[in-house]
N, CA, C and O of each residue as an XYZ file, in Angstrom:
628
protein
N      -1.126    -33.354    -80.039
C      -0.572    -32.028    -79.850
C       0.482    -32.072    -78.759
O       0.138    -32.590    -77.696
N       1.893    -31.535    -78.887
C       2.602    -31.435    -78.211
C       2.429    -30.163    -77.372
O       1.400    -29.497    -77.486
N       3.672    -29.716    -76.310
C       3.531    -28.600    -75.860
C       3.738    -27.219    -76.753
O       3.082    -26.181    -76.834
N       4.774    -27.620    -77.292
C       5.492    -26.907    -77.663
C       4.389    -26.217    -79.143
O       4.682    -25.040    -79.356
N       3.665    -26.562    -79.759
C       2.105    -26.482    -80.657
C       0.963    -25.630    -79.669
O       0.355    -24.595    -79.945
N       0.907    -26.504    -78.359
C      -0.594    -26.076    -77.484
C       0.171    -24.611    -77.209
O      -0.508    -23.864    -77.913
N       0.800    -24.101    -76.827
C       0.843    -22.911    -76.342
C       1.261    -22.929    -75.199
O       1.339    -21.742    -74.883
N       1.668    -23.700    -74.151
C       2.153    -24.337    -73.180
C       3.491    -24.221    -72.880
O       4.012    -25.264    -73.275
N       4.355    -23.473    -72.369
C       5.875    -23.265    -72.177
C       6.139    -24.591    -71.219
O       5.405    -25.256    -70.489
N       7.497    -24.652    -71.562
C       7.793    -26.006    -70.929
C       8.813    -25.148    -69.975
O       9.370    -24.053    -70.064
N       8.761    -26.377    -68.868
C       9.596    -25.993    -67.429
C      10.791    -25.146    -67.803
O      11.132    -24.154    -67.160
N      11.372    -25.571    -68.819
C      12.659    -24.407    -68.658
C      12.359    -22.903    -69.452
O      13.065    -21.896    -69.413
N      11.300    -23.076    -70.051
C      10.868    -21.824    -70.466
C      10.536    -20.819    -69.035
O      10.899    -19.665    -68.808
N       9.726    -21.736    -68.223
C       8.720    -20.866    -67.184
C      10.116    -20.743    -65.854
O      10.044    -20.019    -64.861
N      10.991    -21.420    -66.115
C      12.061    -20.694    -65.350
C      12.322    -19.526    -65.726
O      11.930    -18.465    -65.242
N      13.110    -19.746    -66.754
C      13.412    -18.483    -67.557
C      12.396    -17.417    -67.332
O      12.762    -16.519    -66.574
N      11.110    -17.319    -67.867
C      10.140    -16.627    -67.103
C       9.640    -16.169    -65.543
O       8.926    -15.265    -65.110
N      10.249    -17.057    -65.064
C      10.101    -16.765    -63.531
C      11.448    -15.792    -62.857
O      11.375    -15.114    -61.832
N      12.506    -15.928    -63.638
C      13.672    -15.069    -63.294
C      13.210    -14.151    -63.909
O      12.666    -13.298    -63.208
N      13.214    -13.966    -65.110
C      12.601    -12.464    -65.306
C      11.886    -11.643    -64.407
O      12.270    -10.612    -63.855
N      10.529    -12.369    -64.306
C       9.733    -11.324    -63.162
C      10.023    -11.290    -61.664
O       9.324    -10.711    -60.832
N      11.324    -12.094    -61.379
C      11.710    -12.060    -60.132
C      13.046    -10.582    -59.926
O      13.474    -10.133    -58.863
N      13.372    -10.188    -61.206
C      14.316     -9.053    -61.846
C      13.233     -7.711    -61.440
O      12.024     -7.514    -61.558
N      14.534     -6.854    -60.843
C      13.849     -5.539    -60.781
C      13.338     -4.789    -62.192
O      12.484     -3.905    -62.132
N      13.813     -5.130    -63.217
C      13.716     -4.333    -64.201
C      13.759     -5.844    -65.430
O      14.684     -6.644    -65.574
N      12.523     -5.811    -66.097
C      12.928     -6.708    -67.195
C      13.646     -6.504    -68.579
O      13.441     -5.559    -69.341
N      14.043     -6.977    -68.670
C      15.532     -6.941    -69.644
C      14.984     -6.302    -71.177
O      15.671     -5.640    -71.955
N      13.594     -6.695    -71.351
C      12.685     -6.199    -72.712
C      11.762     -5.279    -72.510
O      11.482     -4.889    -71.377
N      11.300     -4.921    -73.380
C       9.997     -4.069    -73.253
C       9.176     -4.762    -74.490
O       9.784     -5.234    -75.451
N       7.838     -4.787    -74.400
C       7.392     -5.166    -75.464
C       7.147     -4.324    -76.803
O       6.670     -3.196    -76.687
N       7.440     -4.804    -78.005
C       7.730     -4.429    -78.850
C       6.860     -4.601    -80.025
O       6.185     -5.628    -80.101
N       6.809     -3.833    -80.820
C       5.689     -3.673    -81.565
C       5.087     -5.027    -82.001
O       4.282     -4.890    -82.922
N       5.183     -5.719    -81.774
C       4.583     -7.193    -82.363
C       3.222     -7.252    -81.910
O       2.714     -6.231    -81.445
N       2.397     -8.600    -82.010
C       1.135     -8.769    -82.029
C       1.351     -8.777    -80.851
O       2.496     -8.871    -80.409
N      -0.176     -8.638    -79.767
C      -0.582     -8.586    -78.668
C       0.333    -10.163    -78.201
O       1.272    -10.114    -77.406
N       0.044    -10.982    -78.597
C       0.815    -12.450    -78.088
C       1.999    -12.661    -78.031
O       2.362    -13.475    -77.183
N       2.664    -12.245    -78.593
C       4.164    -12.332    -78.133
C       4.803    -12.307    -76.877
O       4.529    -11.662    -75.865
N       5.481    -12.920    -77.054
C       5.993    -13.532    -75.631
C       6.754    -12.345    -74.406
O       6.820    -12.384    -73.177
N       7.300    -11.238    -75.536
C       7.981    -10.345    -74.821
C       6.508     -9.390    -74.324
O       6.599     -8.781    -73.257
N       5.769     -9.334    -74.771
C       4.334     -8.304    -74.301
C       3.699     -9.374    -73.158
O       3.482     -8.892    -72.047
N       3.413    -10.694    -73.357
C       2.777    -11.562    -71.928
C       3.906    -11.704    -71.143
O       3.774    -12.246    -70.046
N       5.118    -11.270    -71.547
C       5.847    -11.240    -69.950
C       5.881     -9.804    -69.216
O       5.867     -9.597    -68.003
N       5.921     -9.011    -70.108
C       5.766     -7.717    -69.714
C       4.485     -7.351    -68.895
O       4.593     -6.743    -67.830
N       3.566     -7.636    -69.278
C       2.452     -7.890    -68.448
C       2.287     -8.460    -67.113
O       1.999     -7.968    -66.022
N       2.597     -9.835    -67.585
C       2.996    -10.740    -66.021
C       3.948    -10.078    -65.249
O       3.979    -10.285    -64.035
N       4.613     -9.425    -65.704
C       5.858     -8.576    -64.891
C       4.832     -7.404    -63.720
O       4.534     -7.597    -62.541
N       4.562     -6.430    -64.457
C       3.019     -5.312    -64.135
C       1.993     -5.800    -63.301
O       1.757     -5.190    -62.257
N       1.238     -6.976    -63.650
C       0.652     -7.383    -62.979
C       1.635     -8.027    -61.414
O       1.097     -7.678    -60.363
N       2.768     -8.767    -61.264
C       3.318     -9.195    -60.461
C       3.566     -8.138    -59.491
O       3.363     -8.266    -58.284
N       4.180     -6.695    -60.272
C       4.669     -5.671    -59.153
C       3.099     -5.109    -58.598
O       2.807     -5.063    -57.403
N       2.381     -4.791    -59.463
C       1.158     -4.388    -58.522
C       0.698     -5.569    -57.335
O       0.132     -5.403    -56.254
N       1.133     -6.687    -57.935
C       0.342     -7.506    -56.472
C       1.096     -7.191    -55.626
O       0.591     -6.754    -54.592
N       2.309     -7.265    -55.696
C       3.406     -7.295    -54.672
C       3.256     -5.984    -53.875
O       3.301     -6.020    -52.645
N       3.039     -4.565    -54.695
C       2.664     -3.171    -53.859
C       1.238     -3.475    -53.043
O       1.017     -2.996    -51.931
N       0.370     -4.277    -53.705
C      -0.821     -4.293    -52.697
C      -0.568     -5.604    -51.866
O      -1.367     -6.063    -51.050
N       0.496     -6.073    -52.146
C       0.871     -6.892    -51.019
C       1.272     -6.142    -49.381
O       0.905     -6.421    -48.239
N       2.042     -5.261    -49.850
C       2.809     -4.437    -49.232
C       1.854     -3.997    -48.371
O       1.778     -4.333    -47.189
N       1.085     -3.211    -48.969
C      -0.279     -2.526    -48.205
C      -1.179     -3.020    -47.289
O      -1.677     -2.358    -46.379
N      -1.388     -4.164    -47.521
C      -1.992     -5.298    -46.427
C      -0.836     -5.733    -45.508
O      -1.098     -6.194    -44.397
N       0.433     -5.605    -45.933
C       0.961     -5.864    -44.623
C       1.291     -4.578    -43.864
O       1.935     -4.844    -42.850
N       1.072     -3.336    -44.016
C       1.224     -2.253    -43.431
C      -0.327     -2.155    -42.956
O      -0.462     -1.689    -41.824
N      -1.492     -2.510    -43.621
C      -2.528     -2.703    -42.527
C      -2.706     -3.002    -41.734
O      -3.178     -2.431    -40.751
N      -2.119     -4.839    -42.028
C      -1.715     -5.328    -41.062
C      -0.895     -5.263    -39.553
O      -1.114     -5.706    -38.425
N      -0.269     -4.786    -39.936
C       0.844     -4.016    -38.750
C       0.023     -2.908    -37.783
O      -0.105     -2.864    -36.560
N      -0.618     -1.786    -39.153
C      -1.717     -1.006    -38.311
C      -2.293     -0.922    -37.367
O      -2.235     -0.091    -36.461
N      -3.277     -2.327    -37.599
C      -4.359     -3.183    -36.667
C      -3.669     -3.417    -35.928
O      -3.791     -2.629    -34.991
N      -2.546     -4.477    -35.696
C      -1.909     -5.191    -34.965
C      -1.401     -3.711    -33.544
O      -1.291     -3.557    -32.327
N      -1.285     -3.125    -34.577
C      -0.377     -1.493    -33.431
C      -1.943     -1.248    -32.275
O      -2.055     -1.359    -31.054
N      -3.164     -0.807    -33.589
C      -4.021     -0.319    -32.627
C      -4.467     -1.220    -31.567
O      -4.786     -0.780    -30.463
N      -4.517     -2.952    -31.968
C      -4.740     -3.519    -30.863
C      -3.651     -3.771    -29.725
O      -3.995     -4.385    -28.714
N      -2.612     -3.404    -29.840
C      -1.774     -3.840    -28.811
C      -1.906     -2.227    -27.572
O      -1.583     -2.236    -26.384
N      -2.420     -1.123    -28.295
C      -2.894     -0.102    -27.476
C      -4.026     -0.050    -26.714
O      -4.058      0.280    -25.528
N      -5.322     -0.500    -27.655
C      -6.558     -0.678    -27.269
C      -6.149     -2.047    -25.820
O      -7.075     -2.158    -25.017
N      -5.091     -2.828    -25.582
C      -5.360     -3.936    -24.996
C      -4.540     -3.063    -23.570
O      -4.871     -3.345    -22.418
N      -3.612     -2.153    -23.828
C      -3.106     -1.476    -23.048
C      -4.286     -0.431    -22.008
O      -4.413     -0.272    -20.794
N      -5.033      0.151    -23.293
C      -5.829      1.027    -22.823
C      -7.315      0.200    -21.590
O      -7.800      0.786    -20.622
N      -7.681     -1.159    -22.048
C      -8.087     -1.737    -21.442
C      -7.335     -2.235    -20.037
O      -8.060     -2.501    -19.078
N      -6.009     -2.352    -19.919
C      -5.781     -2.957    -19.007
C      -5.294     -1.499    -18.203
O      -4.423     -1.833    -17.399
N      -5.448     -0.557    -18.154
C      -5.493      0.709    -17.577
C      -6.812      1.070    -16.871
O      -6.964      1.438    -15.706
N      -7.779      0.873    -17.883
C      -9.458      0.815    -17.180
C      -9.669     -0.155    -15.852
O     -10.287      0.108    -14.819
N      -8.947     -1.376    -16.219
C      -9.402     -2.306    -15.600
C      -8.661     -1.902    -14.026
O      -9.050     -2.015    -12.863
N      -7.709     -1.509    -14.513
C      -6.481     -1.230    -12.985
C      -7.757     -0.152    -12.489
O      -8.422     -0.488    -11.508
N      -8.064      1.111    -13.178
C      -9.184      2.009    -12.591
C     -10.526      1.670    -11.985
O     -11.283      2.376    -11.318
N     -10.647      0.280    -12.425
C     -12.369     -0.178    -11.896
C     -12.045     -0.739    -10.648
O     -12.602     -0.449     -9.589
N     -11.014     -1.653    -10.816
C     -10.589     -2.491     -9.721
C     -10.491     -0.995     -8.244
O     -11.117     -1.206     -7.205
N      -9.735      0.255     -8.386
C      -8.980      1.068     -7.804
C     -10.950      1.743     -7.002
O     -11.130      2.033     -5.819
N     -12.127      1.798     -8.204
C     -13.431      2.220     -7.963
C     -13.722      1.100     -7.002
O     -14.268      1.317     -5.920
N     -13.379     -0.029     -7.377
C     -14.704     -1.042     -6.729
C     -13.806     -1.234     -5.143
O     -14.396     -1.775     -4.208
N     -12.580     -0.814     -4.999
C     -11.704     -0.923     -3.706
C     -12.405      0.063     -2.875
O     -12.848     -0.341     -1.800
N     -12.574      1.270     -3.196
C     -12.787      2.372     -2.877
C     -14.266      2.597     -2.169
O     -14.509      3.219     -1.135
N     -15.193      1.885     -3.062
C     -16.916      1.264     -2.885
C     -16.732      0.461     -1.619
O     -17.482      0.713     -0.675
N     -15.790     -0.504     -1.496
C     -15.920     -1.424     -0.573
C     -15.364     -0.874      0.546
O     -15.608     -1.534      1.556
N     -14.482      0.426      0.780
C     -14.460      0.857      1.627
C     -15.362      1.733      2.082
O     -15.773      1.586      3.233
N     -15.727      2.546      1.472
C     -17.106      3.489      1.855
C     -18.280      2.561      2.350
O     -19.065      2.744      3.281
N     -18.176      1.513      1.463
C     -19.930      0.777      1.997
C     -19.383      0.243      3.943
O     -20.276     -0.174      4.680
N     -18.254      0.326      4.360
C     -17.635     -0.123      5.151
C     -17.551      0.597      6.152
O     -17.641      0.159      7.299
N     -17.297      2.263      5.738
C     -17.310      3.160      6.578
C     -18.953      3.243      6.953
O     -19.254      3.436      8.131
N     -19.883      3.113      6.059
C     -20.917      3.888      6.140
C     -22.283      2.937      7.067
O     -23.342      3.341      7.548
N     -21.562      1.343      7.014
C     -22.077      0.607      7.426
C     -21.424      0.379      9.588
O     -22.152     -0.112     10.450
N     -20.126      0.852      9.817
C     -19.994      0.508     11.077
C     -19.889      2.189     11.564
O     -20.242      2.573     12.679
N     -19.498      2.817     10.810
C     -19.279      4.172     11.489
C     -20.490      4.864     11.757
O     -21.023      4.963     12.862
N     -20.946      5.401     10.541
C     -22.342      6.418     10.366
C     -23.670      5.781     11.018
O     -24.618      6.431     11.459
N     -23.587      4.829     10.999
C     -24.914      3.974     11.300
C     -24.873      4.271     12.402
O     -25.820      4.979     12.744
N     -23.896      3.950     13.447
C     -23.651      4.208     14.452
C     -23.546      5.669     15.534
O     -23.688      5.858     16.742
N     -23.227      6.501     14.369
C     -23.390      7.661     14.761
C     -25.132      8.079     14.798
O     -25.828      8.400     15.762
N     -25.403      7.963     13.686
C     -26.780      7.960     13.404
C     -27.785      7.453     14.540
O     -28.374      8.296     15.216
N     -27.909      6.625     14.674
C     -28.185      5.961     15.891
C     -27.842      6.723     17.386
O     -28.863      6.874     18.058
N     -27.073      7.033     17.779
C     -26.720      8.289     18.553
C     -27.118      9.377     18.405
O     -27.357     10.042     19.413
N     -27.298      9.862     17.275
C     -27.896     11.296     17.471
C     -29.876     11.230     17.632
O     -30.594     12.123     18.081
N     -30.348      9.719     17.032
C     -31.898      9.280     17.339
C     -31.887      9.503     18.869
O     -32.432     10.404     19.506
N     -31.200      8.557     19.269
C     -31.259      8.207     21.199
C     -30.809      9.946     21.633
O     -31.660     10.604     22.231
N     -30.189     10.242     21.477
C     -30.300     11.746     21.864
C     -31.684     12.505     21.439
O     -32.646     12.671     22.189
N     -31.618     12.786     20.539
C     -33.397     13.687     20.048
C     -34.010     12.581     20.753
O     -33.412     12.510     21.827
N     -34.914     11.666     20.695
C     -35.535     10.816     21.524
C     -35.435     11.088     23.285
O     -36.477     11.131     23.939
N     -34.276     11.236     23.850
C     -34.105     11.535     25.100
C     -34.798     13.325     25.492
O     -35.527     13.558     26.456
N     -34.339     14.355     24.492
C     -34.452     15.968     24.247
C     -36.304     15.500     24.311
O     -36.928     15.730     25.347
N     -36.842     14.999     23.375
C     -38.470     14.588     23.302
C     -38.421     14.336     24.716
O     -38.729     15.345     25.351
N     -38.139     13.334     25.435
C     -38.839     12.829     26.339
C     -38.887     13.955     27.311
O     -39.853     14.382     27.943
N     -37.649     14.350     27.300
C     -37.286     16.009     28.995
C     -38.754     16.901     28.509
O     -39.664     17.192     29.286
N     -38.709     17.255     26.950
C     -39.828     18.122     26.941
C     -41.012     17.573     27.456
O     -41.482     18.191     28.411
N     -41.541     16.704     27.126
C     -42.857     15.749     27.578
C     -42.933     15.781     29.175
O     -43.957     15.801     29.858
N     -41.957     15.780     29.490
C     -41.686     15.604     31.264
C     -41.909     16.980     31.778
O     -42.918     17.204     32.447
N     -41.062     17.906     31.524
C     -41.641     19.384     32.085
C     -42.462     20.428     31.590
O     -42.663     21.424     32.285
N     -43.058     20.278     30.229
C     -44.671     20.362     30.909
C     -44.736     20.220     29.307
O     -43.911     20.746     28.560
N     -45.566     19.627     28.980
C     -46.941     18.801     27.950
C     -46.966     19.529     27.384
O     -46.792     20.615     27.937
N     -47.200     19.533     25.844
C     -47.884     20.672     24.801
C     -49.162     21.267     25.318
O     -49.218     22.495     25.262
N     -50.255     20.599     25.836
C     -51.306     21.345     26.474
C     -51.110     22.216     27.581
O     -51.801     23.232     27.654
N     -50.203     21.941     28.515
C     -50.146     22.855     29.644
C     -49.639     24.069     29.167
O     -49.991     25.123     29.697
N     -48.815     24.044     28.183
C     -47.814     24.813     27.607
C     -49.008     25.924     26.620
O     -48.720     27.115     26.505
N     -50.150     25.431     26.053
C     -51.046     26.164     25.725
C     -51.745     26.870     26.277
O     -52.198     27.844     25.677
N     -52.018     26.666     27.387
C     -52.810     27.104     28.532
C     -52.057     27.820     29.147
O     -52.595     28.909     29.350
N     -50.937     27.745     29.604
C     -49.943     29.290     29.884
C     -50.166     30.098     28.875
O     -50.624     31.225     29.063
N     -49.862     29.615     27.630
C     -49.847     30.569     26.939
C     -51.039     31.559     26.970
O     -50.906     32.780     26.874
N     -52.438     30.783     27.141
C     -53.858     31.848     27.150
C     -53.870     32.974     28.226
O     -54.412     34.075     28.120
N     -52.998     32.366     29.534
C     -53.236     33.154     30.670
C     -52.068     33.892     30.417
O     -52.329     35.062     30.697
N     -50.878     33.783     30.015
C     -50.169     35.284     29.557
C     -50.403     36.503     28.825
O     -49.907     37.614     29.010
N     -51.587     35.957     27.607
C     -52.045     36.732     26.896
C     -53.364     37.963     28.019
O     -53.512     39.175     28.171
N     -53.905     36.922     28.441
C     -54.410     37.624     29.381
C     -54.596     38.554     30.664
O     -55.481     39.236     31.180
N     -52.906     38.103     30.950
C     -52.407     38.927     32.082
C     -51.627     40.041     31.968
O     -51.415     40.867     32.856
N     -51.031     40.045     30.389
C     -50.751     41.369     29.803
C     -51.727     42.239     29.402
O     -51.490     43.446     29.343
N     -53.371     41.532     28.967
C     -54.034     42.692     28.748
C     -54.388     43.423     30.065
O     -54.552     44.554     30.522
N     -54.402     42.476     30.311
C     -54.954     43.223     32.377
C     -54.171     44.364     32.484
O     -54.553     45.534     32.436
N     -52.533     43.741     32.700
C     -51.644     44.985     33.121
C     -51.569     46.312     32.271
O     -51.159     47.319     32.848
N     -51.935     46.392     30.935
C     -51.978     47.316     30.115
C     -53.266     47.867     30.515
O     -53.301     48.998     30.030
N     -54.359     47.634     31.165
C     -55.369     48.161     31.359
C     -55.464     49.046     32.688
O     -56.096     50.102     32.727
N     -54.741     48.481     33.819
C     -54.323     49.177     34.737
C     -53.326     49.976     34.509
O     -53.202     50.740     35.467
N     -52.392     50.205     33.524
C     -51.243     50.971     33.329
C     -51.637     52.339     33.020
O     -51.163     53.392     33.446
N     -52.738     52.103     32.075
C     -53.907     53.137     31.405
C     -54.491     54.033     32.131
O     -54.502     55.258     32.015
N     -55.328     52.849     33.434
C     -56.165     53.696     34.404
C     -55.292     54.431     35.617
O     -55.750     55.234     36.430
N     -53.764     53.900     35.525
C     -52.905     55.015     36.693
C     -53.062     56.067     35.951
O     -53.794     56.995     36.295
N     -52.171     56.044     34.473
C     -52.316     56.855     33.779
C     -53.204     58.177     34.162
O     -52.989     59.189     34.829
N     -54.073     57.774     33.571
C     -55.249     58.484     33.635
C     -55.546     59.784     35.267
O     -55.501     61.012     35.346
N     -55.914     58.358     36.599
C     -55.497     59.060     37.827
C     -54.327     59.660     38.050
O     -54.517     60.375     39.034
N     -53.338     59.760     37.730
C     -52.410     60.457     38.032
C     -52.409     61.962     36.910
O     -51.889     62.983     37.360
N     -52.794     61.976     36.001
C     -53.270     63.240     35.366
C     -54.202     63.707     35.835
O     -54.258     64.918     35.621
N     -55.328     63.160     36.629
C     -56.473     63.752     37.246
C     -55.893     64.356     38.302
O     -56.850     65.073     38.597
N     -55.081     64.620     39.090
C     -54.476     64.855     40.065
C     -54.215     66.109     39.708
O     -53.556     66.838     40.450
C-alpha cells in the first residue's frame, strides 16, 4: 500500500493544508459531499484550530491575570512587612521606655509610700491611735452630760 491508497496525504499535500488553516478565512466551505472529503476534514481542522487558538487566548489572559494578581499580592505583602517591621520598632521602644523609665519611677513612688508607712508607725501606732479614740468617745459623753446638768441648774434658777 502506498500513501497515496492508505489515506495518508503526502508532505506537499499537508503544506497545502497547513496554509489553509494558517488563512483567516478558508478559501472552501464544505460541500455537499460525503462526510470524508477533503474540503469537510479541512474545514473542520480549520474550526477545531480557531477554537484552540481562542482558548489559547484565554489561558493567556489568565495567565496575565494571575501574573497581575501576584505582582499586587507581592506588593501588598511587602507593605505589611514595611508595617510589622514599623510594629516591632515601636515594641522595642516601649519595652525600652517601660524597662529604664517606669520601673524606675515605680520604684520611687514604693520608697516614698514605704517612707509615708514608716512616719505613721513613728507618731503613734495603730493601737495608741485606738485608744484615743475610746477616750474621745468618752470625753464627749462626759461633756454632753455636764452640758445637760448646767442646763438644767441654770433653769432651776
Amino acid at each position: 500500500m502506498d500513501r497515496a491508497t492508505s489515506g495518508i496525504l503526502r508532505p506537499s499535500k499537508m503544506a497545502v493544508v497547513w496554509d489553509l488553516l494558517k488563512n483567516e478565512e478558508t478559501p472552501f466551505a464544505p460541500r455537499d459531499g460525503g462526510p470524508n472529503t477533503i474540503a469537510r476534514q479541512i474545514w473542520r481542522t480549520k474550526s477545531l484550530y480557531q477554537t484552540v487558538q481562542g482558548k489559547k487566548g484565554d489561558i493567556m489572559n489568565n495567565e496575565e491575570k494571575i501574573l497581575e494578581m501576584l505582582s499586587k499580592m507581592q506588593g501588598d505583602i511587602a507593605g505589611i512587612k514595611e508595617t510589622l517591621e514599623e510594629v516591632d520598632q515601636r515594641s522595642i521602644r516601649t519595652q525600652v521606655l517601660l524597662e529604664a523609665d517606669i520601673s524606675d519611677k515605680i520604684q520611687l513612688l514604693f520608697d516614698g509610700h514605704s517612707t509615708i508607712i514608716e512616719m505613721m508607725d513613728r507618731l503613734a501606732p495603730k493601737e495608741r491611735v485606738e485608744v484615743l479614740e475610746d477616750e474621745i468617745i468618752t470625753l464627749k459623753t462626759a461633756v454632753k452630760m455636764i452640758s445637760n446638768r448646767l442646763a438644767a441648774l441654770e433653769k432651776a434658777q
